[in-house]
C-alpha positions in Angstrom: -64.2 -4.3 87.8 -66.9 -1.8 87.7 -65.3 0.5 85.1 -64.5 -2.8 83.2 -68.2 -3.3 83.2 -69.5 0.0 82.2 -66.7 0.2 79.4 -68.0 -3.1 78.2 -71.6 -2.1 78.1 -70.7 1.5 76.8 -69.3 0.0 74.1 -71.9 -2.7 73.0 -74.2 0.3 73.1 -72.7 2.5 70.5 -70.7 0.1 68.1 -73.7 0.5 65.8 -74.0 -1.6 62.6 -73.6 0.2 59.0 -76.9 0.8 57.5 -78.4 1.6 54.1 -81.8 3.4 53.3 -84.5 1.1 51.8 -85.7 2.2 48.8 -89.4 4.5 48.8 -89.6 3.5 52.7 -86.9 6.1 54.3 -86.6 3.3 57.1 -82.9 2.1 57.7 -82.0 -1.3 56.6 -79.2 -3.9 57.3 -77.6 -5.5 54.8 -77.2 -9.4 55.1 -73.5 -8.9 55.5 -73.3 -5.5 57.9 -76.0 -7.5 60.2 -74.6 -9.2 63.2 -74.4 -10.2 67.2 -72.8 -7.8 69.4 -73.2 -10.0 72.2 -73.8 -13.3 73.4 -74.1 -14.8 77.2 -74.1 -18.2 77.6 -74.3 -21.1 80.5 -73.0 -24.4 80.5 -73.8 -26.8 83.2 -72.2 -30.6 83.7 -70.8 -30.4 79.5 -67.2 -29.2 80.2 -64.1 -31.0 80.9 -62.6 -30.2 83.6 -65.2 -27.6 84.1 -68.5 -28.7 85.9 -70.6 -25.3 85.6 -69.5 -22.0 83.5 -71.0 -18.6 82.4 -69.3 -16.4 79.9 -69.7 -12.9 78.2 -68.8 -12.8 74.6 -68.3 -9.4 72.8 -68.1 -9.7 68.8 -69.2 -5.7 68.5 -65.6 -5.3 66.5 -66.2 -6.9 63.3 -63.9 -10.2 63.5 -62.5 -10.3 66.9 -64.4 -12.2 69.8 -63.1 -11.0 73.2 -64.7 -13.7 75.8 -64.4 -13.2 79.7 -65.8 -16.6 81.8 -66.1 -17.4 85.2 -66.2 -22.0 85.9 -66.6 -24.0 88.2 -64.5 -27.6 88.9 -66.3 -28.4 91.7 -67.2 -25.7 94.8 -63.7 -24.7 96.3 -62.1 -25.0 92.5 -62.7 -22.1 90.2 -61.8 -20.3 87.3 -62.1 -16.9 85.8 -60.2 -16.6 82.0 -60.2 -13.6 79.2 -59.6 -14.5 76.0 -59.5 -12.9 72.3 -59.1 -13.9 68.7 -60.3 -13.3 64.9 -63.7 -14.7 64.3 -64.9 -16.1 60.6 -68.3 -16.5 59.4 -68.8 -20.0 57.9 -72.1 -19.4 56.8 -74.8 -16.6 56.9 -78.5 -18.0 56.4 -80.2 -15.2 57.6 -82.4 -13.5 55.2 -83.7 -9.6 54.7 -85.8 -9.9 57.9 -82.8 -11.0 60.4 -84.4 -14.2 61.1 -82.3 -17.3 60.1 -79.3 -19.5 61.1 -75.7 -18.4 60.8 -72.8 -20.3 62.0 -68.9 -18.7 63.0 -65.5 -20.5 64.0 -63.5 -18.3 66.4 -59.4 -18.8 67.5 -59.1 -17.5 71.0 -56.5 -17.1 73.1 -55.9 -15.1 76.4 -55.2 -15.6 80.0 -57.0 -18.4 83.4 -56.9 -18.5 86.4 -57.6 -21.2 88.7 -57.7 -20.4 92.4 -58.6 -23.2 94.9 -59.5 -22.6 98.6 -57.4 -25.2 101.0 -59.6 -26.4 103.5 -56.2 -27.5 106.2 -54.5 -24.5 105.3 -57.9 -21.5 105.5 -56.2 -19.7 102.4 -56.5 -19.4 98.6 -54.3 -20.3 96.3 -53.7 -19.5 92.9 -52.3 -20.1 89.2 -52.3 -18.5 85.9 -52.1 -20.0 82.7 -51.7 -19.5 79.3 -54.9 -20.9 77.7 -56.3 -21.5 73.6 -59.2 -23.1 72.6 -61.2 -23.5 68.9 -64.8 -22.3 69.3 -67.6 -23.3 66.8 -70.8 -21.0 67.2 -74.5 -21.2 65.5 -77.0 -19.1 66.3 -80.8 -19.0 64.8 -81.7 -15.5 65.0 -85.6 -15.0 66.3 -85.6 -11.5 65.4 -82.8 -9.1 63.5 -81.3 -9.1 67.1 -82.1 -11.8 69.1 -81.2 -15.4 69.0 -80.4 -18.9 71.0 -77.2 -19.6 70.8 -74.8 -22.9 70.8 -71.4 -23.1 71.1 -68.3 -26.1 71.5 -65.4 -24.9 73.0 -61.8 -27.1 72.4 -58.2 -26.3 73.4 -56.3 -26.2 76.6 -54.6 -24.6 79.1 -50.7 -24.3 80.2 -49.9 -23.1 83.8 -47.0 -21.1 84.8 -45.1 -23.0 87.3 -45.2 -21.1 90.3 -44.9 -21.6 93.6 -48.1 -23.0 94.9 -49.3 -24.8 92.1 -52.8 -25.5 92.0 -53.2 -29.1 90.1 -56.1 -29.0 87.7 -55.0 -32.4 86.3 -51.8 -34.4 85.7 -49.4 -33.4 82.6 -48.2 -30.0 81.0 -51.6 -28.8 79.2 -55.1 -29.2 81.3 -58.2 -29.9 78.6 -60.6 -26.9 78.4 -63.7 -28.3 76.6 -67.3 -27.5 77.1 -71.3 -27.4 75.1 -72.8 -24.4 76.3 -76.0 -22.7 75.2 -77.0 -19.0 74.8 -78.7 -16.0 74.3 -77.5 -13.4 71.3 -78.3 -9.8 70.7 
């Protein structure tokens, strides 16, 4: 997990954006389309379904792929960890030559959960993966050329392999995956 880490931060690091000169000032500028996030942590606490308190890392360094890696909670012996990827598409830009302004993205994601459970009368863990795609709509006002507050609504679902122990999120074939969280971008 640590080389995961480093790898992730190593790369967020020296992805840098395109720039141009500005004219008479020798200072490099963005343009309005080369300027963007290249990363975005966000909470969500008591606003998911089935999830009752999330945190997730979302990398959108490569220009239109999100990869997003999340840890939930269900309630405390009922947990989740998920990494998911998918195209991204800018709905609109509104920020203006400064980087300050709103801009708003819809992203497809899909990748893989897991939901692990501890059993109390048993005193051992139990797991399940899943298959699991959501619809993610993003808007971020942006402070400052690189910082922003973030908002984002997650919808999809997940479908668990049947395996031997199942761990039963909730009754049927797909399990909801929906959440409001909030965020910070940079």
């Amino acid at each position: 997990m640590r080389w995961g880490a480093l790898a992730g931060v190593l790369l967020c690091t020296h992805l840098t954006e395109a720039r141009a000169e500005a004219p008479d000032s020798g200072t490099p500028v963005a343009s309005t389309s080369q300027r963007r996030g290249i990363l975005t942590v966000r909470g969500a606490w008591r606003t998911g379904v089935p999830d009752y308190l999330g945190g997730s890392l979302t990398v959108n360094a490569i220009p239109w792929v999100d990869v997003e890696l999340g840890v939930t909670l269900v309630n405390p012996v009922l947990g989740s960890l998920y990494l998911r990827a998918g195209p991204r598409w800018s709905l609109y830009e509104g920020r203006n030559d400064a980087g300050r302004g709103l801009s708003l993205r819809l992203s497809a994601l899909a990748g893989a959960r897991n939901t692990s459970t501890y059993s109390v009368s048993q005193g051992d863990w139990g797991a399940q993966w899943g298959l699991n795609a959501v619809g993610a709509l993003e808007g971020t006002y942006w402070l400052a050329r690189y910082f922003g507050v973030s908002a984002q609504l997650v919808a999809g679902g997940t479908a668990y392999f049947p395996l031997r122990r199942p761990v039963q999120v909730l009754s049927g074939p797909v399990t909801p995956d929906a959440r409001f969280s909030l965020g910070l971008s940079f």
